[in-house]
LUMGU-929552 format. One record per residue (C-alpha): x, y, z. Coordinates in steps of 0.05 Angstrom, whole numbers, plus 5000, padded with zeros to 4 digits. Example, Ala and Ser with C-alpha at 12.3 -4.5 7.8 and 13.67 -1.06 7.14 Angstrom:
<atoms>
524649105156
527349795143
</atoms>
This chain:
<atoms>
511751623953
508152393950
505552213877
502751543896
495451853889
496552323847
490952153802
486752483849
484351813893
487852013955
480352083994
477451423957
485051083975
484951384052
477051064056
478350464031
484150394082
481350614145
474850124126
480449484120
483649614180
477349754220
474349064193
480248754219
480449184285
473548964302
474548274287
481148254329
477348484384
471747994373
476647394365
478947534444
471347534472
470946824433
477546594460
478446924529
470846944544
467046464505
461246404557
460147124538
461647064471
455846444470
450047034517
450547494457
443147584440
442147504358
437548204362
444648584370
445048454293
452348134274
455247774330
462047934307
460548694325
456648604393
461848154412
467348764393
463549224431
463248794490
470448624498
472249334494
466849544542
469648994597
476849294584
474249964588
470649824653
476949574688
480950134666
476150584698
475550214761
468849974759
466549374796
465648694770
457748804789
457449424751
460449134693
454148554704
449648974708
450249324641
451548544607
444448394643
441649074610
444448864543
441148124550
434448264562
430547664591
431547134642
437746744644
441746114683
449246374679
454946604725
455647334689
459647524756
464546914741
465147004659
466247814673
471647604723
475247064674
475247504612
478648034654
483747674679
484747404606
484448094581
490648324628
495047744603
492647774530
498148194502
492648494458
494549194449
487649434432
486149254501
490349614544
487250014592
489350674563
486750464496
480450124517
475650714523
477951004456
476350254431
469950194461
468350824416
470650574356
467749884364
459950254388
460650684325
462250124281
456649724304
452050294305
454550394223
452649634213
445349654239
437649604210
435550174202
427750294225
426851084191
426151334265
433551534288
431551934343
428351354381
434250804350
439251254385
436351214446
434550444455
441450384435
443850844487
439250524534
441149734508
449150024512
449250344571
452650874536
452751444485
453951054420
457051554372
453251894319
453852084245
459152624232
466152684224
467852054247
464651664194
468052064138
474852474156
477352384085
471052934070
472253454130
478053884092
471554024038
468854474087
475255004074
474754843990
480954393997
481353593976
484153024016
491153033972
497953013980
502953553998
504953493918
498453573894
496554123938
502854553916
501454333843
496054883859
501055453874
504255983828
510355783794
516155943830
513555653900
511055133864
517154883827
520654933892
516354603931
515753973886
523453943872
524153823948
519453403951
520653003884
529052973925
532052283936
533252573998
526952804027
523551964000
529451784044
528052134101
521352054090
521651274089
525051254142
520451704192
514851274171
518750634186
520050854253
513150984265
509850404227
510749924299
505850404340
500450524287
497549694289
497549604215
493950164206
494250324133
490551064130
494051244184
501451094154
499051494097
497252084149
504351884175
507552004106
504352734091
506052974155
513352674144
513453044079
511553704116
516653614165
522053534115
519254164084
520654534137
527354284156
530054404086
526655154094
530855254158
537155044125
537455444074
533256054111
539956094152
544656304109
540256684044
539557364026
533757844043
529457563994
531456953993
528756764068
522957264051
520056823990
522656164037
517556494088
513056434030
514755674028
513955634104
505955954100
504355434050
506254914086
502655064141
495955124100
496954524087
497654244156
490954724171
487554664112
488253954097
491253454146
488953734210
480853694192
482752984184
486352824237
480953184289
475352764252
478752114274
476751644327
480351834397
483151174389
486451334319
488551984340
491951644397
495151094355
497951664304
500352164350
503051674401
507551424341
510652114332
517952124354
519452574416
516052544484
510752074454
515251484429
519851514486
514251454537
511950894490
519250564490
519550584571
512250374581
512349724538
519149544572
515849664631
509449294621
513548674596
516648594653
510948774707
507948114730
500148084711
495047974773
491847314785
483847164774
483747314842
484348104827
477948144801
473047924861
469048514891
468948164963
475948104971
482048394940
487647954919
492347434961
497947934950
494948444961
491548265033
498248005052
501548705035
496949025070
497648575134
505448675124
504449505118
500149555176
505049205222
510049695206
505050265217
503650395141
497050515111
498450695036
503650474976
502850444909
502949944850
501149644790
494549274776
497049084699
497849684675
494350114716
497550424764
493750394838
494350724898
492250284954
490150545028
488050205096
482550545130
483650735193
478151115223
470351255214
471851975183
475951605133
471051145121
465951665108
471152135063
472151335022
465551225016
463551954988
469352074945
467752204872
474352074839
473452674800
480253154784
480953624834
485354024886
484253784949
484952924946
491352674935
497652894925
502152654892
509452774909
516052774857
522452724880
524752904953
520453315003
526053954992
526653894919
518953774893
518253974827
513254564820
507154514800
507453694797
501753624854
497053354834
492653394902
492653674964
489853505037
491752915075
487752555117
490453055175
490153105247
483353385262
478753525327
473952965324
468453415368
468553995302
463353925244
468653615206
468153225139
475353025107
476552885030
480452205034
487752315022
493652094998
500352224993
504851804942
511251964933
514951854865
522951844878
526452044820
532251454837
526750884827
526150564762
519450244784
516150934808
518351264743
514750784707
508550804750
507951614746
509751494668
503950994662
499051464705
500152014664
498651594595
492651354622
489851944657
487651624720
488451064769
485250644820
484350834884
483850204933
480750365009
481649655046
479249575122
483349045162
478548605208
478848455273
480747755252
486347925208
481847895152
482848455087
477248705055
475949204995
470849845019
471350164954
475050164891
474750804858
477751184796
481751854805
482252154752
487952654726
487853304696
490653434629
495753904656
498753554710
499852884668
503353304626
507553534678
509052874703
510152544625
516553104625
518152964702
518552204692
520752174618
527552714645
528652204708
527951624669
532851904620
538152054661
537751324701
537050954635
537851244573
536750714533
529750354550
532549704533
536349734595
530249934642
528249154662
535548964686
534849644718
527649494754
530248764774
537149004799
531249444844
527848864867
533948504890
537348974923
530449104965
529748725027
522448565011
524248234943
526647614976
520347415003
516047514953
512446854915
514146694851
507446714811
507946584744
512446234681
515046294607
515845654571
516245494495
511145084482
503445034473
499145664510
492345464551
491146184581
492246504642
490246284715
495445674717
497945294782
503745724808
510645724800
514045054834
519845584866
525145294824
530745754865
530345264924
532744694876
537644774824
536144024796
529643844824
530443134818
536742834817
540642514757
540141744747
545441654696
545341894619
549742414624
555642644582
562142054598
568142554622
572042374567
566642594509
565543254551
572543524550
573143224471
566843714461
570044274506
575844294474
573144334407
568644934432
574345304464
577945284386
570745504366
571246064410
578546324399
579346904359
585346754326
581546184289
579446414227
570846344213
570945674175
575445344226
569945684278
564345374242
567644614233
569544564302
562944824327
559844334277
563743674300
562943944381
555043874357
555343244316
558942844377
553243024431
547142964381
550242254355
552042034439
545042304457
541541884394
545541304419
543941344494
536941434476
537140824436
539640444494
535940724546
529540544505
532739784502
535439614561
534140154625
529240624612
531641314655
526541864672
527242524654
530343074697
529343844705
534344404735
533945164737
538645534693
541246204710
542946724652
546447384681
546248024635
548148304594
541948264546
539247684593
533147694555
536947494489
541646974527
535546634565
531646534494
539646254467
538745774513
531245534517
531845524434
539045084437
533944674487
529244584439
533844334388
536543824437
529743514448
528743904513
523044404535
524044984575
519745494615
521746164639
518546204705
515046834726
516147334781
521947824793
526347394829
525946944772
527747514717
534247134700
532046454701
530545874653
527645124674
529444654631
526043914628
529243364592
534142714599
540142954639
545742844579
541243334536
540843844584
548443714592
548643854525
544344404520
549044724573
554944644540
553244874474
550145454514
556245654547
560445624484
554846144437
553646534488
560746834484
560946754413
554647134409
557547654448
563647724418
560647734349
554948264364
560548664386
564348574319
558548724278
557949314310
564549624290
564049344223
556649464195
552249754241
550150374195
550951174220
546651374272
543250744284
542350524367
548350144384
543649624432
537949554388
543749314317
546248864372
539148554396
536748464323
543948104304
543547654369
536347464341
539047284273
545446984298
540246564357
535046294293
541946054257
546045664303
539545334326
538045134255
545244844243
543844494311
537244184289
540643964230
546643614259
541043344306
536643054240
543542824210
544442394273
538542054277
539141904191
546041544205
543241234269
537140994223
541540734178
546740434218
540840044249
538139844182
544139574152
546339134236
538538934238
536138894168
529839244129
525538674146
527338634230
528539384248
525839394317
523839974353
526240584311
530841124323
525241654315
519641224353
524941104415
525841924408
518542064402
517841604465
522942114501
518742764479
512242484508
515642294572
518642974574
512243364556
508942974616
513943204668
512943934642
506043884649
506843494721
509744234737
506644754702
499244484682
497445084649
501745474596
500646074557
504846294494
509946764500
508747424461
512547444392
519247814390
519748434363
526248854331
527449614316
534549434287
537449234223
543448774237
538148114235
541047984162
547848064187
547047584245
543847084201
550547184149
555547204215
551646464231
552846234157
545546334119
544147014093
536446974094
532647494145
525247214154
522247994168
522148414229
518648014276
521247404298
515646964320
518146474373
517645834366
511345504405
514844884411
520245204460
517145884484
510945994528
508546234591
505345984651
499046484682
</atoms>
């Protein structure tokens, strides 16, 4: 681990790092222009130099520019600057498509509080990539000028391994530095180091920050040296507290060399970084940092992503216009919410000063705009304001001239506003939203506008939120069951449209018809035979009900969960094969409710025993459809699917809570052993499924061979099944035309092996479980 470079290539090894992951950085970010906006991708003049870099640069520039608020003309305008020439194209449509596809992407080096610190990477890797002429002072400023912005120069940034040179130190590691020290410091130092125990602890801090830094390889390393200069320091505490005089005086020794280091060698690097690597590495740090992290990508999972419709200029969006109708009936003019994941504060303008104050306001940091308030009127935190000075009650006659106010309050018993103020203070500003209501009813957008934060009060509300959000859920796991038991219990919940779906199968983007409001019919056409007789359904019920008994020991578990699966895949084979003979039935789709707790987990239990069944599920979007699952297939499979479902769930339960007791290791999060075993126990009682499903059709196959011969086998098993799939795939698509996959699974735990033993295969395919696109997408 610390002696991995100790032949004195730790610089050359840190370079050659940071210039993979960069490559694949920018051509991440160039894949989305070519996939989410390919009539941009397709403008890209060829004098830019590589396309894959202009087309980096572009994407992150569009991101940026709806982080910070600016217009969907403003972001044409620069796009026209940068394509010089005449040209026949809707630039206002493309910008508005590719940032709709941006929001629903799931790219992280997108998100709008990483987009401006991508932009800057992406310019200066472009700018590294280009012809040079042998006049830089006029190439930087036609790029400025082509850019629209300042495009980052040579310095630091291009070579952070070199900036410790300036203080006579290398790019090394904490082992090779202290090889440099006298003797007795130095022995010390590299026995602690050289400990099974510090590797350990070591591994283990950079494990737990490997997920936040994106594959970053130079920054892991970064990662490792600081975790080796943290476990420094905690062994020099331990044993500081209890030695003699001298003892803690030559440990105080130990403790100033460690902290050259930090000064002398990791810190130049680390400040010669991109702001985007800096943000990536320190981000990934436990503390403050990773817990924010933790509650803000809960968060943003479950927030539901704006239509196209956000993006127009003219207008703002459907549900947006009819909040503000709703607001202004009941005499409000502001709320707050979430545009993706940027927070906004929306107001109706009510008079001509506040038009003027709208229409004037800068959106720079300051003391007398907005204010923010945390927590109840008589208990605001101090210090937490962020601005001051409403839009008071003035004498119209004076020489008056208001700054445009608002006051937002932020109540420390809402999940939701936690989040908000969590995801403000990330970011370091939000939008600001002035609408005017017409005279016809009409909504319209007067200006959109950043505000921007100051450093000192997002830091104030990072602790406020992070302490709130901490005492209503302490584990972020928790915090979308929290946020939806919100949403129900609110009157306005109720009404809201449902907007939105996850399904499991292929993805077509964002911007798909809407959600057919499953809620208003369980079954939304009814059942025209096919399903399970009584008879077989209480045979299979029975045998699940052994299954599930705890006095039954595993292998009498597993054979009569096996035989409860062999009897509905061989009746459903069957039916199929008579159905396809003699009286063809339709399919049929119903709405499935899953109830916590870990809804997430049971909902993808059930669209995954689904899938093995031969049906196709969608999760449909929107809060009041959190807990849902629709489910489209011939009614005895989605019987089936039911019953089976019904049966695991419990077992799945039950079992996560024996693994628990029995091998989750010291110290590890109870919830996040038990989500990792419910994915391994999930991906192995599907697989047994499929397979009793594939051993059903082989005997069916043969069974028809040896009644009908080689020679006369009429329609096959696996043609009259293929048959079913199509028909099934064409009423999904009847409902939800558009899909989108579903973002791939990810686990902090380690009981995956053991839920993949507890289902009878002890193989663990790695730590992210990639859902299967056959059964898992979503619907823009």
């Amino acid at each position: 681990m610390t002696d991995s470079h100790a032949n004195g290539s730790s610089a050359v090894e840190f370079r050659r790092m940071r210039q993979e992951w960069m490559e694949g950085r920018i051509q991440d970010l160039a894949d989305v222009l070519m996939s989410a906006g390919p009539d941009l991708y397709e403008l890209l003049p060829a004098d830019l130099g590589d396309r894959r870099l202009a087309a980096a640069v572009a994407v992150a520039r569009v991101a940026a520019d709806e982080a910070r608020a600016q217009s969907v003309s403003e972001t044409v305008r620069w796009i026209e600057r940068l394509i010089p020439g005449g040209h026949r194209h809707d630039l206002s449509g493309a910008v508005r498509g590719l940032r709709s596809r941006l929001a629903v992407k799931g790219e992280p080096a997108v998100w709008s509080w990483n987009a401006t610190s991508w932009e800057e990477l992406a310019l200066w890797w472009w700018r590294r990539h280009q012809t040079l002429t042998g006049d830089p002072e006029r190439e930087f400023a036609e790029w400025c000028s082509r850019w629209s912005a300042e495009v980052p120069w040579d310095g630091d940034i291009d070579e952070p391994e070199r900036a410790p040179r300036r203080h006579g130190r290398e790019l090394v590691t904490p082992a090779e530095f202290f090889a440099a020290e006298a003797e007795p410091l130095r022995l010390l130092a590299l026995a602690v180091l050289r400990s099974s125990r510090t590797a350990a602890a070591v591994e283990d801090a950079v494990l737990l920050r490997d997920e936040y830094l994106q594959n970053a390889g130079h920054l892991k390393w970064l990662a490792e040296q600081q975790g080796c200069v943290d476990q420094l320091e905690a062994w020099r505490r331990d044993h500081q507290k209890t030695g003699s005089e001298a003892t803690r005086a030559f440990l105080a020794e130990l403790s100033e060399a460690v902290k050259r280091y930090g000064t002398l060698v990791l810190k130049p690097v680390v400040d010669a970084l991109t702001a985007g690597e800096r943000a990536l590495l320190d981000n990934s740090r436990p503390g403050a940092h990773r817990t924010a992290a933790d509650y803000l990508e809960v968060f943003l999972d479950w927030q539901v992503q704006p239509d196209e419709d956000a993006w127009r200029d003219e207008a703002p969006s459907a549900d947006v216009a009819r909040q503000a109708q709703e607001r202004r009936e009941r005499g409000e003019t502001t709320w707050q919410g979430m545009r993706g994941s940027v927070p906004v504060w929306y107001h109706i303008v009510g008079s001509p000063q506040e038009k003027a104050a709208a229409l004037a306001y800068s959106g720079r940091p300051s003391a007398s705009v907005v204010r923010v308030r945390t927590g109840d009127d008589d208990v605001t935190a101090p210090g937490l304001s962020l601005f001051d000075g409403l839009f008071d009650e003035v004498d119209e006659s004076a020489d008056w001239y208001p700054a445009p106010g608002i006051d937002v309050p932020y109540k420390s018993d809402s999940a939701f506003d936690l989040c908000a103020l969590l995801a403000l203070a990330q970011l370091g500003h939000a939008r600001l939203e002035f609408l005017t209501v017409h005279s016809d009813g009409s909504v319209r957008t007067l200006r959109s506008v950043r505000v921007a934060v100051r450093e000192d009060d997002a830091q104030a509300y990072r602790r406020w939120a992070l302490a709130a959000l901490a005492e209503l859920s302490p584990d972020p796991e928790n915090l979308a069951d929290l946020i939806a038991r919100e949403e129900e219990a609110s009157a306005d919940a109720s009404k809201e449209t449902d907007d939105g779906a996850e399904d499991t199968g292929r993805g077509s983007g964002p911007g798909g018809a809407p959600s057919p409001e499953p809620e208003e019919s369980p079954v939304s056409r009814p059942a025209t035979g096919g399903s399970l007789p009584p008879e077989l359904l209480g045979k299979v019920r029975a045998l699940l009900r052994k299954a599930e008994d705890q006095a039954a020991t595993e292998e009498e578990s597993r054979a009569f969960l096996a035989k409860a699966t062999e009897l509905m895949a061989k009746y459903g084979i069957e039916q199929a094969m008579l159905e396809g003979l003699d009286r063809p039935a339709g399919p049929v789709d119903k709405v499935v409710e899953v109830h916590p707790p870990y809804a997430k987990e049971m909902r993808r239990l059930l669209s995954w025993i689904a899938g093995a069944m031969r049906c196709r599920s969608v999760h449909p979007g929107g809060k009041a459809n959190r807990h849902r699952a629709h489910l489209f297939g011939f009614e005895g499979d989605i019987q089936a699917s039911e019953v089976l479902f019904a049966s695991l769930r419990l077992q799945m339960l039950d079992g996560a809570d024996r693994a628990d007791r029995m091998h989750r290791p010291l110290g590890e999060d109870a919830r996040a052993y038990k989500r990792s075993w419910m994915l391994g126990f999930i991906r192995e009682v599907t697989d047994r499924v499929r397979a009793a499903q594939e051993a059903a059709r082989t005997a069916a196959e043969r069974k028809q061979e040896a009644e009908e011969g080689a020679d006369r086998v009429g329609r096959t098993v696996a043609l009259v099944l293929a048959d079913r799939s199509t028909v099934v795939d064409a009423r999904l698509n009847d409902s939800y035309p558009k899909l989108s996959k579903a973002r791939p699974t990810k686990f902090k735990g380690t009981g995956y092996r053991q839920g993949r033993v507890d289902g009878q295969r002890a193989d663990i395919g790695g730590p992210t479980i990639v859902t299967d696109t056959r059964t898992e997408q979503i619907v823009g």
